[in-house]
C-alpha positions in Angstrom: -47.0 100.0 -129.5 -46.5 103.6 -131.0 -42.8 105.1 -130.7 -41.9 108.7 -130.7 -38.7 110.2 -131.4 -37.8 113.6 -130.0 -34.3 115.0 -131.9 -32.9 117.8 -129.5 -29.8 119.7 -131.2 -28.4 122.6 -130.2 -29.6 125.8 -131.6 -27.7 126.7 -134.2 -25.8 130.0 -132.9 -24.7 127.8 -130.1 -20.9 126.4 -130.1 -20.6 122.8 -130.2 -17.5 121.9 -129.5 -18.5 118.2 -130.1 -19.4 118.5 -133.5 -16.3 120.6 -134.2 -13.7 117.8 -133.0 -16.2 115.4 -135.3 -15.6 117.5 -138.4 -11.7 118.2 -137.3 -11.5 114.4 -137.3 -12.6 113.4 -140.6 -10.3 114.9 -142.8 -7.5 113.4 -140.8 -9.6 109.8 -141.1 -9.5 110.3 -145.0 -13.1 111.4 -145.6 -13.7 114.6 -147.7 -16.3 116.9 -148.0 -18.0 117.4 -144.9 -18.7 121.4 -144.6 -20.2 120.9 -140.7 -21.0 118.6 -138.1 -23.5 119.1 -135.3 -24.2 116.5 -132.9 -26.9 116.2 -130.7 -29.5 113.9 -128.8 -32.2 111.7 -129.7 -34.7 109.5 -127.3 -37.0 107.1 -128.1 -40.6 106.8 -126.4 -43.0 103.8 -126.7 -46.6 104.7 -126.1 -49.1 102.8 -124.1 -52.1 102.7 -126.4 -53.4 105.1 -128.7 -50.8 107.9 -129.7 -53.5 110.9 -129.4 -52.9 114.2 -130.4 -53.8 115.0 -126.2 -50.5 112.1 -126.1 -47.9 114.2 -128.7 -48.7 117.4 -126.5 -47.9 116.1 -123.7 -44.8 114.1 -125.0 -43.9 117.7 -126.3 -44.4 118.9 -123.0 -42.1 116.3 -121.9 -39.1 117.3 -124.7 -39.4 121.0 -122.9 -38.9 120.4 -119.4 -36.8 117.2 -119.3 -35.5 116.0 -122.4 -33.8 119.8 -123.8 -32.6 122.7 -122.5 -35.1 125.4 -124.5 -32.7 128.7 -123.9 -29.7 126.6 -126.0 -31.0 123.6 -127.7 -34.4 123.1 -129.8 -36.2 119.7 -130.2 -38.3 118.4 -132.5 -41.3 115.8 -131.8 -42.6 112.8 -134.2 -44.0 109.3 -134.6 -42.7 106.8 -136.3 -44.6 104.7 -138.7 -46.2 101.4 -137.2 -44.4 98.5 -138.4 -46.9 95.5 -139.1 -45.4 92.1 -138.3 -47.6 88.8 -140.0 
């Protein structure tokens, strides 16, 4: 069964206070050399079938109108590789 990923993350002239508390945090945890943090979403979809290019459109279509907000975050659409169990 095919799986797409959509990765929404908030565009980047958009605050995100979330990632900012992240990257305050982490000095204070010991780790060094983190210049930025942004933290977003990422969802999962298994496929009935074939994954058809007529599929990833709509999937896309999908990622716009439920999955993100498109006037402050973007998204970004793709399969993963098959794994083949013997």
């Amino acid at each position: 069964m095919p799986r797409v990923v959509v990765d929404v993350m908030l565009k980047p002239e958009i605050l995100d206070p979330q990632g900012k508390a992240v990257q305050g945090a982490l000095p204070r945890l010991g780790f060094e050399g983190i210049s930025d943090v942004r933290q977003g979403k990422r969802f999962e979809l298994e496929v009935d079938g074939e994954l058809t290019d007529e599929r990833l459109t709509e999937i896309h279509t999908i990622a716009e109108t439920l999955l993100s907000n498109p006037v402050i975050e973007d998204f970004h659409v793709h399969a993963e590789p098959v794994e083949v169990t013997r």
